[in-house]
C-alpha positions in Angstrom: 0.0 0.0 0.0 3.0 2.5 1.1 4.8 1.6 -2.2 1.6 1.8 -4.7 -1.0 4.0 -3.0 -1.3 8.2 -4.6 -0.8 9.8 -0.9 0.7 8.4 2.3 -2.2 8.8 4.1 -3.8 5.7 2.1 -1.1 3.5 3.0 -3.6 1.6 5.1 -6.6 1.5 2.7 -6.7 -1.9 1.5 -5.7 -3.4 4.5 -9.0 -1.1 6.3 -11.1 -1.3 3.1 -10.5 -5.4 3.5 -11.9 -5.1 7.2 -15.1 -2.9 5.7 -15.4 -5.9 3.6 -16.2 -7.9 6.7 -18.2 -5.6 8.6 -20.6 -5.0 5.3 -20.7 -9.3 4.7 -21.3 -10.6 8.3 -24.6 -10.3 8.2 -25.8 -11.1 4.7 -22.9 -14.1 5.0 -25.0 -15.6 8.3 -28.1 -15.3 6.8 -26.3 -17.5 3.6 -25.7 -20.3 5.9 -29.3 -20.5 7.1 -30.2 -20.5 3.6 -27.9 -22.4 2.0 -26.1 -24.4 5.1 -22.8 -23.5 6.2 -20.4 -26.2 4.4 -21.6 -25.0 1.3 -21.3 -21.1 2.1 -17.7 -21.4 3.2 -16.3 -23.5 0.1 -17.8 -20.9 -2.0 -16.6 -18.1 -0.2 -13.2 -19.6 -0.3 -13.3 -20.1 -4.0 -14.4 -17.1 -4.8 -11.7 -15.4 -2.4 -9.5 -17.0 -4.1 -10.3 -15.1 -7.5 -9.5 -11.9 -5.0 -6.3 -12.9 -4.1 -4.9 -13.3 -7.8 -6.6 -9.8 -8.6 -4.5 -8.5 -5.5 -1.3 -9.6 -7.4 -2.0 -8.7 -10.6 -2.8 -5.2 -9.6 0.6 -5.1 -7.4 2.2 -6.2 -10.2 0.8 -3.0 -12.4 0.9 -0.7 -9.4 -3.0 -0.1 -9.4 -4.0 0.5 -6.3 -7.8 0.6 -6.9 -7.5 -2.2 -8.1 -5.8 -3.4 -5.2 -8.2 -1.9 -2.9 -11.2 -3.9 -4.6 -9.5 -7.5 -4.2 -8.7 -6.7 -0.5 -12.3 -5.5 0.1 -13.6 -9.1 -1.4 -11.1 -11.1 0.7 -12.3 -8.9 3.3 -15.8 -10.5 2.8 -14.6 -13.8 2.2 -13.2 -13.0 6.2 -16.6 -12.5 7.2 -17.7 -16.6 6.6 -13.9 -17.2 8.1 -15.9 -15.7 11.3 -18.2 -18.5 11.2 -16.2 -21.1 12.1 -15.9 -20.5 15.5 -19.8 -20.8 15.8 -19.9 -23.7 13.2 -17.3 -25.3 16.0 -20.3 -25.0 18.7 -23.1 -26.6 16.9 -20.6 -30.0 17.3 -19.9 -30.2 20.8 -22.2 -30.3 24.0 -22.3 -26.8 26.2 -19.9 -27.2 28.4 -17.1 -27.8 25.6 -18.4 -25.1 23.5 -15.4 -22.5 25.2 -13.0 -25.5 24.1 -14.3 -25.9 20.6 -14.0 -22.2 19.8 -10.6 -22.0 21.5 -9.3 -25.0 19.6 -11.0 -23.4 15.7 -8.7 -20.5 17.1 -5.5 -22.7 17.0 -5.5 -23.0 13.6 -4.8 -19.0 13.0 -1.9 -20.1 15.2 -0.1 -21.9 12.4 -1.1 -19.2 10.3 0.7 -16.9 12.4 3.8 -18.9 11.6 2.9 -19.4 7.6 1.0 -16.3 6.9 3.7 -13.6 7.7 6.9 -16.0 6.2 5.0 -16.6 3.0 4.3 -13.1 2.1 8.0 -11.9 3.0 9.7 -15.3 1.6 7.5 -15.4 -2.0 7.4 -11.6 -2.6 10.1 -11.6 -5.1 8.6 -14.9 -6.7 9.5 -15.1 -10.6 11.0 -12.0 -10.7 7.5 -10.3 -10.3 6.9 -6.7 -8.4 7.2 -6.9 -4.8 4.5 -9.0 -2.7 2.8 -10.3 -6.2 3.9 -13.9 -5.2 2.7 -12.8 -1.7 -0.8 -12.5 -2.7 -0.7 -15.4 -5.3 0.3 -17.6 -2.5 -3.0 -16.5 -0.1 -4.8 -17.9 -3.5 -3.2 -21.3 -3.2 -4.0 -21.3 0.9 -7.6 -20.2 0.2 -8.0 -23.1 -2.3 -6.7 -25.9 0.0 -8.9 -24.4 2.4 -12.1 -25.4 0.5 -11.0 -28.8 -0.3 -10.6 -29.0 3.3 -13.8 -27.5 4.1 -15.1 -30.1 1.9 -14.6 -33.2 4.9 -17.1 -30.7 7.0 -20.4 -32.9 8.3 -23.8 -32.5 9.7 -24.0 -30.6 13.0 -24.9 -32.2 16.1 -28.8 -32.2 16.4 -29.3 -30.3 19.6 -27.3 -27.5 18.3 -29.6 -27.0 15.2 -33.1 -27.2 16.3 -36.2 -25.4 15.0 -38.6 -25.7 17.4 -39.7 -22.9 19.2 -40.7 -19.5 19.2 -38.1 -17.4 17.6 -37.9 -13.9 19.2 -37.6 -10.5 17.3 -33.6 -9.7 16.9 -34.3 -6.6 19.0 -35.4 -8.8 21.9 -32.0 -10.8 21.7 -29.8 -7.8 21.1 -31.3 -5.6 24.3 -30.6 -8.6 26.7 -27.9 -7.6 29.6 -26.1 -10.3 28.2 -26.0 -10.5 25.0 -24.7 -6.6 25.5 -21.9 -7.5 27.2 -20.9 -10.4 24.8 -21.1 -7.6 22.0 -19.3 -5.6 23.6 -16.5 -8.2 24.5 -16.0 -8.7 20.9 -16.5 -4.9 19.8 -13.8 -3.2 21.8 -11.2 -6.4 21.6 -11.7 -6.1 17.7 -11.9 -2.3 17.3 -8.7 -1.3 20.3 -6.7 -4.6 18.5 -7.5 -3.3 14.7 -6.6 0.2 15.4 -2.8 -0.7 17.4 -1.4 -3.4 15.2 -2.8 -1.0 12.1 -0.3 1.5 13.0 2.0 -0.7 14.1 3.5 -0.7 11.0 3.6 2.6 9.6 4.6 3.4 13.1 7.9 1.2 13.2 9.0 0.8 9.7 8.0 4.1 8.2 8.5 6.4 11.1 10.8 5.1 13.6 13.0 3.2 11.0 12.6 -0.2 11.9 13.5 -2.9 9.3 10.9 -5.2 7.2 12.2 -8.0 9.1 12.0 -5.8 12.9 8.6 -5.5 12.0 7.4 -8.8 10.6 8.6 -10.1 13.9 6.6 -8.1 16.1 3.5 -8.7 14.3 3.9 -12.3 13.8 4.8 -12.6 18.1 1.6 -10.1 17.8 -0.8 -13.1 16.0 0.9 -15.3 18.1 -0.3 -13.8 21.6 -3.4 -13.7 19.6 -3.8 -17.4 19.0 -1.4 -19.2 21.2 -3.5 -18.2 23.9 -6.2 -20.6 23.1 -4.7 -23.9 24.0 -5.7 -22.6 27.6 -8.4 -20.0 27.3 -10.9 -22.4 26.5 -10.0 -24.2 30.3 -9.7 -21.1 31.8 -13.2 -19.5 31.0 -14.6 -23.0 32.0 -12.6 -23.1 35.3 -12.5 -19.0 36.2 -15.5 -18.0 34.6 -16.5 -15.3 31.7 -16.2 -11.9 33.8 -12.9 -12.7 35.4 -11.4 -13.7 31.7 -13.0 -10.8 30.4 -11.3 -8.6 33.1 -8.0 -10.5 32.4 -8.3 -9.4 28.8 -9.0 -5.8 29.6 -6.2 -5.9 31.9 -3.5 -7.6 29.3 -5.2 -4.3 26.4 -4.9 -1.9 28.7 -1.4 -2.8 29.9 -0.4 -2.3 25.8 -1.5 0.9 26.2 1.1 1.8 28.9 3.7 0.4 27.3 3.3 2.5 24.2 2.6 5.8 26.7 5.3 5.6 29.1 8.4 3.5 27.6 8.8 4.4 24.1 9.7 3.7 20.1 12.5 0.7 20.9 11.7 -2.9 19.3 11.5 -4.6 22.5 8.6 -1.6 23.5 6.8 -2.6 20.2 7.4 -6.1 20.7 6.3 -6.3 24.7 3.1 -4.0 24.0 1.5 -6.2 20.9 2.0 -9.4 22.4 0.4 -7.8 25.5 -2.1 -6.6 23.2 -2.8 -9.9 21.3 -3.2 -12.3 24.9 -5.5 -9.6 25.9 -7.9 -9.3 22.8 -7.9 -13.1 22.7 -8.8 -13.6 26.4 -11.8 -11.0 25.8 -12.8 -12.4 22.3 -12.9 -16.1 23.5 -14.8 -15.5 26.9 -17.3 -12.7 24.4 -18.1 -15.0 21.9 -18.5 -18.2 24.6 -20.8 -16.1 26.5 -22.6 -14.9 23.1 -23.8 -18.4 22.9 -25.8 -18.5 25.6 -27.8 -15.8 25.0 -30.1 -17.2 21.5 -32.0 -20.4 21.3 -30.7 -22.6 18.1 -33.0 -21.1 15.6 -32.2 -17.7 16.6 -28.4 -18.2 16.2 -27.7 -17.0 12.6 -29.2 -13.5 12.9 -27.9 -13.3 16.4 -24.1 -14.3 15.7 -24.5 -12.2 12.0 -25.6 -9.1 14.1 -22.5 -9.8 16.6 -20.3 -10.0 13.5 -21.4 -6.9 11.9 -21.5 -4.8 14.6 -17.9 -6.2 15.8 -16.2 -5.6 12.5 -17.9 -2.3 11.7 -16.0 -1.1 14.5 -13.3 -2.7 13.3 -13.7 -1.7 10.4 -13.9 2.4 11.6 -10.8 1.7 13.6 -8.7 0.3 10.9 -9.8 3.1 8.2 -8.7 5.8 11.1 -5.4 4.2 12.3 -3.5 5.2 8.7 -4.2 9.0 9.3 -4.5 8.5 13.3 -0.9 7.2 13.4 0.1 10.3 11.0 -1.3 13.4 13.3 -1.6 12.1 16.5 1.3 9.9 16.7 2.2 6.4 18.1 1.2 7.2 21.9 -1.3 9.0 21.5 -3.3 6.6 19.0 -2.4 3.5 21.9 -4.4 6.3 24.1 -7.0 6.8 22.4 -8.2 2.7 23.1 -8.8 3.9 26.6 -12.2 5.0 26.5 -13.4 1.8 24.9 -11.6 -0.6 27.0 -13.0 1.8 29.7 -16.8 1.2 28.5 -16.5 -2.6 28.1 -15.2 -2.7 31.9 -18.0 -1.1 33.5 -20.7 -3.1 31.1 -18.8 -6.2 32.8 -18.9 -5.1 36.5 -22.1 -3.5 36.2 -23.4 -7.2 34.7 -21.3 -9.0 36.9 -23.5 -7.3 39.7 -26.8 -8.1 38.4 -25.7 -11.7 37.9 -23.9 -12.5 41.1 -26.8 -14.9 42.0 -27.0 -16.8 38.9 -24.2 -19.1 38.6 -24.7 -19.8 34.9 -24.2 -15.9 34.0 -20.7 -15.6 35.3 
């Protein structure tokens, strides 16, 4: 984007514009899968993702950057089924596994932690091409293994899929206390995470000077704290409950934020501050999501996770598109700062919900 965009300032697009695609597809991609069932949904969104990836390299490889920004807004929506999974993993296990089953889906952006970031920098010279064309024609390749893959998926179990009932109007779901909080959960973990690592970037290798290498590193340890997480969160929410993870992931966001503010622009600052940032928006995004599912009866789930999604990545979405000129005329502290309000909103949802819940076991 730095290298291709007309201004600066649009350094960020695609990358924001692909995070727009997600917010506008969540709910018209849930609503797909009622129709349509999910295995079918997410091969074809693969496929078809697929086609955006190799229009990402071609226009890399003839510097257009609109064209650019229209394949990352379509792998942006392909992103938005990708969301699914996590509630596709819940319709197979029984209740009380349902924080292992999302945390375990989770694992698998672990190893993309490790592939993602080494393919892009390792095959961006492929052929001789313009920089980061191989890049993008290697996400084509991944996305097309992924629908073969997706291809092994089977029916549900039949508890989780159930049509009996009276299904309630989505503003009835939405306006319950809890299904608030879980929204919330995932809103400020998406939108405080989205703006940060954004920046990061433009931040470290544009401003401060940092190698491509410097900065591949702290992102990748960045996904890592993301994902890595999730071999234990799962337990954890099962063992310590939603509101106390929740609080731990606040904790782990807000302690980013005072890293950036009070130590400074070295690698090890950058580095210690987005892996504090990742274990913290995965402890709140697991425990959000978990308690998200207990708030909708089965036939109620598609418009109430498509809602979740949409409003979670439209504030994602709003974060990303701001970071690019955030980063440029506020600067690196002061766009950690600005995450403060939010986390600060989320945490008195939680204790405020905590307190109305303390006598019901099941809400904690």
């Amino acid at each position: 984007g730095a290298q291709i965009a007309p201004d600066p300032a649009l350094a960020t697009l695609p990358i924001s514009l692909g995070v727009v695609g997600v917010a506008a597809t969540s709910l018209p991609a849930a609503l797909s899968m009622q129709r349509f069932g999910r295995r079918r949904m997410f091969i074809l969104s693969a496929l078809a993702a697929s086609l955006a990836a190799l229009s990402c390299a071609w226009a890399v490889a003839h510097a257009w950057f609109a064209g650019f920004c229209a394949g990352a807004t379509f792998l942006g929506a392909n992103m938005a089924f990708v969301q699914q999974y996590r509630f596709a993993a819940t319709e197979y296990v029984e209740l009380p596994q349902v924080p292992r089953a999302i945390a375990t889906v989770m694992l698998g952006t672990l190893v993309a932690a490790f592939i993602g970031p080494e393919a892009g920098e390792r095959l961006r010279f492929l052929a001789g091409w313009p920089e980061f064309t191989g890049s993008f024609i290697a996400v084509a390749v991944f996305l097309v293994l992924s629908a073969f893959v997706l291809l092994l998926l089977g029916p549900p179990h039949p508890h989780a899929v159930a049509k009996g009932g009276t299904m309630r109007p989505l503003r009835a779901i939405v306006a319950q206390p809890a299904y608030i909080v879980a929204l919330l959960a995932g809103l400020s973990s998406y939108a405080v995470m989205s703006f940060i690592m954004t920046a990061t970037p433009i931040s470290m290798h544009v401003i401060d000077g940092h190698s491509v290498h410097a900065t591949k590193q702290v992102i990748t340890s960045h996904l890592v704290a993301m994902y890595l997480p999730s071999l234990v969160s799962g337990w954890l929410i099962a063992r310590l409950g939603i509101v106390r993870m929740m609080l731990a992931g606040l904790a782990c966001m807000a302690s980013c934020v005072a890293v950036a503010a009070i130590l400074g622009h070295a690698f090890v600052h950058y580095l210690a501050g987005l892996v504090l940032l990742g274990l913290g928006w995965n402890l709140l995004f697991v425990a959000g999501t978990t308690q998200l599912t207990r708030t909708y009866a089965p036939a109620e789930r598609f418009r109430a996770q498509g809602f979740n999604d949409f409003a979670t990545f439209t504030s994602q979405a709003l974060a990303s598109l701001a970071a690019g000129a955030a980063i440029a005329v506020l600067g690196w502290r002061n766009v950690n700062l600005a995450g403060i309000p939010v986390l600060l909103v989320t945490l008195v949802a939680v204790v405020a919900w905590q307190r109305t819940a303390a006598r019901d076991p099941a809400m904690r």
